[in-house]
N, C-alpha and C positions, 0 to 999 in steps of 0.2 A: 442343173435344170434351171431355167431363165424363170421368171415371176411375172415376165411380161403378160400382157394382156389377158389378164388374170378375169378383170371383170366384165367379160362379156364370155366368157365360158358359161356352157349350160351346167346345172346345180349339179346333173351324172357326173362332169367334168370334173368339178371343183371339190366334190367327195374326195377324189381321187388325187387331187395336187395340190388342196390347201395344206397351208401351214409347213409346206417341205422347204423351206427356205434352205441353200445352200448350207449357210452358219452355222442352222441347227441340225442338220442329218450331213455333214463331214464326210458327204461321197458315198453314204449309202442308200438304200432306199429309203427305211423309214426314221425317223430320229429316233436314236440311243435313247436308253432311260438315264437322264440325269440325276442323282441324289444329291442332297445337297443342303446343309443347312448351315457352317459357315462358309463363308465365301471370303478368299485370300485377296487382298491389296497387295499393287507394288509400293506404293506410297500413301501417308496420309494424304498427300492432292490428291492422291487418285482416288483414296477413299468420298472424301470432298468433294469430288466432280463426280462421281456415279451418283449422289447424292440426291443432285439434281433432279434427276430423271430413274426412277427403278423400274419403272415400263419396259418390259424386254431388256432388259441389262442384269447383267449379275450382282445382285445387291445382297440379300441374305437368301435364305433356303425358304423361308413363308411368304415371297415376295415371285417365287416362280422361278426353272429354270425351262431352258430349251424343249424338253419333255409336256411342259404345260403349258407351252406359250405359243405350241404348233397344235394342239387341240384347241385352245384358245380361238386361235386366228382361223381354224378352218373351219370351225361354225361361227364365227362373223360374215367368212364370205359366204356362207349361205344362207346370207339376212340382207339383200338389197339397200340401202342407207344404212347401217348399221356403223357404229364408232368399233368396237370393240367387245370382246366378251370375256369374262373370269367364270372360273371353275369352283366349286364345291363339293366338299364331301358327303352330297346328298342332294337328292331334290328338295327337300323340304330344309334343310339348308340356305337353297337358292332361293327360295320361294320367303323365309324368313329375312335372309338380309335384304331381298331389292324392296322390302317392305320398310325395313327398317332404314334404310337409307331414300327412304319421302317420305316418313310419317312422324310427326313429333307430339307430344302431349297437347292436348286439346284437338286434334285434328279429328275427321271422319274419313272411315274408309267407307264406299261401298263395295260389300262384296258377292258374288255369284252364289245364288240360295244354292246351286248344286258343284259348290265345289269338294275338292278332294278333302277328305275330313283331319286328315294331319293340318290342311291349311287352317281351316273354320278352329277348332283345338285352338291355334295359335292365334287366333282374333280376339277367342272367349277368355283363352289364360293371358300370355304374357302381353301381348298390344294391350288386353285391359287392365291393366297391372300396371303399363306406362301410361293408362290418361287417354291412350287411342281407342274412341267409338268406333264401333261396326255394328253399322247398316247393311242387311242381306235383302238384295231385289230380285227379282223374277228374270231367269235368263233370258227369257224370250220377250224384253221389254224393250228391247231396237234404243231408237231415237228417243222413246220418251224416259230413257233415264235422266235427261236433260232438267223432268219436274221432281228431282230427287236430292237436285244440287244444293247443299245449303253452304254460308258463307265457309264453314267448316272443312266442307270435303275436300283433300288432298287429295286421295287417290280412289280410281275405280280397278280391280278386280277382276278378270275375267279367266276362264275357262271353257273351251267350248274344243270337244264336244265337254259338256261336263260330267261330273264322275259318277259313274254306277248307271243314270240315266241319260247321259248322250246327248242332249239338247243343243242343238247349236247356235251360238248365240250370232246377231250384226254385228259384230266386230268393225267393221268401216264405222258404221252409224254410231255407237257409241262411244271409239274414240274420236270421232271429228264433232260431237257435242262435247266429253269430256275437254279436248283442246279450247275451244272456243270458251271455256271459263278457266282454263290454265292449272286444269286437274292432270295427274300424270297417270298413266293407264298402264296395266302390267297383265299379262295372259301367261296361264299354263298351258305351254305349247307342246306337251307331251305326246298328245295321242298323234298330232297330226305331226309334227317334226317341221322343221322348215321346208322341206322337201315339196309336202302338200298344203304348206301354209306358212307363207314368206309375213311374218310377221311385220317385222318394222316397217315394209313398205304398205302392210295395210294400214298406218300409222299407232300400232305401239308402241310405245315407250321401253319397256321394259320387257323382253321375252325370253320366259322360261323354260328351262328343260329337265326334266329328271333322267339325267345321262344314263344312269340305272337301266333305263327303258331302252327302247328300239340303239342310243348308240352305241352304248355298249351290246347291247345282240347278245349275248349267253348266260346273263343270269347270274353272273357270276362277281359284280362288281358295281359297288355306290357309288355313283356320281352328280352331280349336277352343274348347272349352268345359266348363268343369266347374260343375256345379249343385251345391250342398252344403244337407244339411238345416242346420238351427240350429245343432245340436250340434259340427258341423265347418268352420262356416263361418267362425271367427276363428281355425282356424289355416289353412284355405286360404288365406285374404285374406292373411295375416301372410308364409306363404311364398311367393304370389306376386309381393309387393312386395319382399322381398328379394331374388329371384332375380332381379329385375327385368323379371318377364313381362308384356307385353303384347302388343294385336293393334293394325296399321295402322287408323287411322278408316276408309282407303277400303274398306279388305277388310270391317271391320266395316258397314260400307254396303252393300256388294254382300250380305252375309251378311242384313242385314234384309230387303233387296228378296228375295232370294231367300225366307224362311221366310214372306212371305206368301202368296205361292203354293205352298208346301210343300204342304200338305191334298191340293188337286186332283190335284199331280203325283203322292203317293204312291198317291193311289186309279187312279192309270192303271198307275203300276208295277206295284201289284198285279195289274190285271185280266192286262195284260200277261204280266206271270211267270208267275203259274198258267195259265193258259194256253198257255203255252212248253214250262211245266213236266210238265201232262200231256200233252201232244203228247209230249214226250220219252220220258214211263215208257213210253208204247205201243210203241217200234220195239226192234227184235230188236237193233240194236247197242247200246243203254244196257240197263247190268248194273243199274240202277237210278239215282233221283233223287236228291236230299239237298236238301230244302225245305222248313223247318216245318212251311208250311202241308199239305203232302203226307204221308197215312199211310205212316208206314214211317222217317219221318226220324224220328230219336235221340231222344227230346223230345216229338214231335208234339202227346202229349195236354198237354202242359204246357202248349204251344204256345195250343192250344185252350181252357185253362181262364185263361190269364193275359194274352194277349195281343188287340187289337183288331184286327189287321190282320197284312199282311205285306209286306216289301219287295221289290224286285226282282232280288236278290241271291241267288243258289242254286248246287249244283253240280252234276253227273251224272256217275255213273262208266260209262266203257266196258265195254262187253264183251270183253275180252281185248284183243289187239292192243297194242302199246308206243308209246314216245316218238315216232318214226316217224311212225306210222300216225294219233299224236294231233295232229302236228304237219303231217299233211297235212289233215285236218278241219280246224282253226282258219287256218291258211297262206291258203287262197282261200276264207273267207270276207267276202263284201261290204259287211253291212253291220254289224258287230262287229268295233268297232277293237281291235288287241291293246295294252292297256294297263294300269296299276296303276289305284290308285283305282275309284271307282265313286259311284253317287249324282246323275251329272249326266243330260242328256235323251237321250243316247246309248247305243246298246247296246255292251259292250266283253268281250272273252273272255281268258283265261290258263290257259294250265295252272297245274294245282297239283300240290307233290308232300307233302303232309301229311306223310310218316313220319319227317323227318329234323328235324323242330318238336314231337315228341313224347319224353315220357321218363318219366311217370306211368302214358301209357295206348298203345297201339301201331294203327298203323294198316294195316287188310290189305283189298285191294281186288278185286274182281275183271278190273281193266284201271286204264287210266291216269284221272285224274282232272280236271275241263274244269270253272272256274268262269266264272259266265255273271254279266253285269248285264245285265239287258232292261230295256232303254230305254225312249220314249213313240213308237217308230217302231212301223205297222203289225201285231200278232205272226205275222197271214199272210204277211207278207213276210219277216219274222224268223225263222218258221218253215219256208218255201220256204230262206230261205238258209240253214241247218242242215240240210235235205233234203240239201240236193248237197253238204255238208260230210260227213255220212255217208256218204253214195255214196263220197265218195272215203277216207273213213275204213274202208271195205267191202274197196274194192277193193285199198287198200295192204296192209291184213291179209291177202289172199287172196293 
């Protein structure tokens, strides 16, 4: 299969044909799982000349083979100016090195008051351990994070929607202030995937994924991923080979089968969720939704002027009633497992409790907090089992 005109294919397309280079899939559909961690010379030259270059070459086995360098390349093509992307054994992995490869002792980061709390952890412990400040600002602060810059800050931070409360932040507006003082900009681009939010061409610098999520699709396997434009791409590469990061081939296999059916699955998620979601705003127990796609969430219209889609991932707040009363709601229900993660074919539920992950911006709700992933099951049946999850949410209040 030819590689020609690879980049003017629509993003469905390119799901479906990145990264299948000839070389590395040997005539069959998808590439083989390479394993590999020495790797045979025919000569010292020849050891000597690969040397050069371990980018896609066979140099040692922590350095990539054809298995990881065809998941690699197919979520690059689905980042419009993108240089290239490397793989992780985690999201919060990915999220640690593109950090640590722009930030050095004495610098500031600023970072998103609602991010994901594995990341904030790692601001509070080891960045403070190296000498790196963090400053957390208000997601919904656009352009004027521009009066936040001190001579210090290297990097902004961004997330959006952000975690547990969904806010979506300007993403254009604050990396074209951050550029204009030569700060590098990094997003966790989890919820939305490149699919509904082509990062680097909104100018990020550095975009995240926790491969864990929507690309892999079954719950079943750690991944992550960071996409770097040009301009930061030699010194991601540089810091993830000294830290010695890398992803298992076979994860990275499961990670490629998975993001070809990404496309279809995400357009069920969505149909899914928003329709979960207004089913939700309507009944008397939710004080209200928290979903992009939904007017009234933090962002909305951002939502709507930046984004192509939306995923399955959303919250609802109660109408009054406590921990109790939210823990008999989610307790019997059938078919939302309670667990972390989210992204796979399953619908899964957790409380949330935001205000103790805040410290820039504060959170006050009208009842307790219930984040939702709606899966590719039924939403009338998903919605019937949240009927009687409220019933008993009703009647524990009472």
């Amino acid at each position: 299969m030819s590689d020609s005109g690879g980049k003017d294919r629509k993003p469905a397309t390119r799901l479906v044909t990145g990264g299948r280079r000839a070389e590395w899939t040997g005539g069959v559909v998808n590439p083989p799982v390479w394993r590999a961690s020495t790797i045979l010379y025919d000569s010292v030259a020849d050891l000597k000349e690969r040397q050069r270059d371990t980018h896609h070459r066979l140099y040692y086995g922590r350095r990539g083979t054809p298995t990881q360098w065809s998941l690699a390349e197919a979520l690059t093509e689905l980042e419009p100016g993108a240089e290239a992307t490397l793989l992780y054994p985690s999201g919060v992995a990915a999220v640690s090195t593109a950090l640590l490869s722009v930030l050095r002792p004495g610098d500031e980061l600023l970072m998103v008051d609602s991010a994901y709390e594995p990341t904030r952890l790692l601001c509070d412990g080891l960045l403070k351990r190296f000498g790196v400040t963090t400053r957390y600002y208000d997601p919904l602060i656009g352009a004027d994070i521009a009066g936040l810059f001190a001579d210090s800050t290297r990097a902004v931070f961004l997330e959006s929607p952000g975690s547990l409360t969904f806010e979506v932040q300007d993403v254009p507006a604050i990396c074209a202030a951050a550029k204009a003082r030569g700060i590098v900009t990094m997003l966790d681009n989890t919820w939305a995937t490149p699919l509904f939010f082509p990062a680097i061409s909104k100018g990020v610098d550095l975009s995240i994924l926790a491969c864990t999520k929507y690309v892999v699709g079954h719950s079943d396997v750690m991944l992550g991923s960071v996409t770097a434009a040009p301009s930061a791409w030699a010194k991601l590469r540089q810091t993830s080979y000294q830290l010695g990061q890398t992803a298992s081939p076979d994860d990275a296999w499961l990670g490629a089968r998975g993001l070809r059916t990404m496309g279809v699955r995400l357009a069920q998620h969505q149909a899914n969720g928003v329709e979960v979601a207004r089913w939700l705003a309507e009944q008397p127990e939710v004080a209200r939704v928290i979903h992009p796609a939904i007017p009234g969430c933090p962002g909305h219209e951002l939502w709507q002027r930046d984004f192509s889609g939306a995923s399955g991932l959303f919250g609802f707040v109660l109408n009054g009633g406590d921990d109790a009363a939210r823990a008999a709601l989610i307790d019997g229900l059938d078919l939302f497992g309670i667990g972390f993660s989210w992204g796979g074919f399953e619908s899964l539920v957790i409380p949330a409790d935001p205000q103790s992950l805040r410290s820039a911006t504060s959170w006050s709700a009208e009842g307790p907090l219930v984040r939702l992933h709606i899966g590719l099951e039924d939403p009338a049946d998903l919605i019937a089992d949240l009927r009687l999850g409220l019933d008993r949410f009703r009647a524990h209040k009472s």
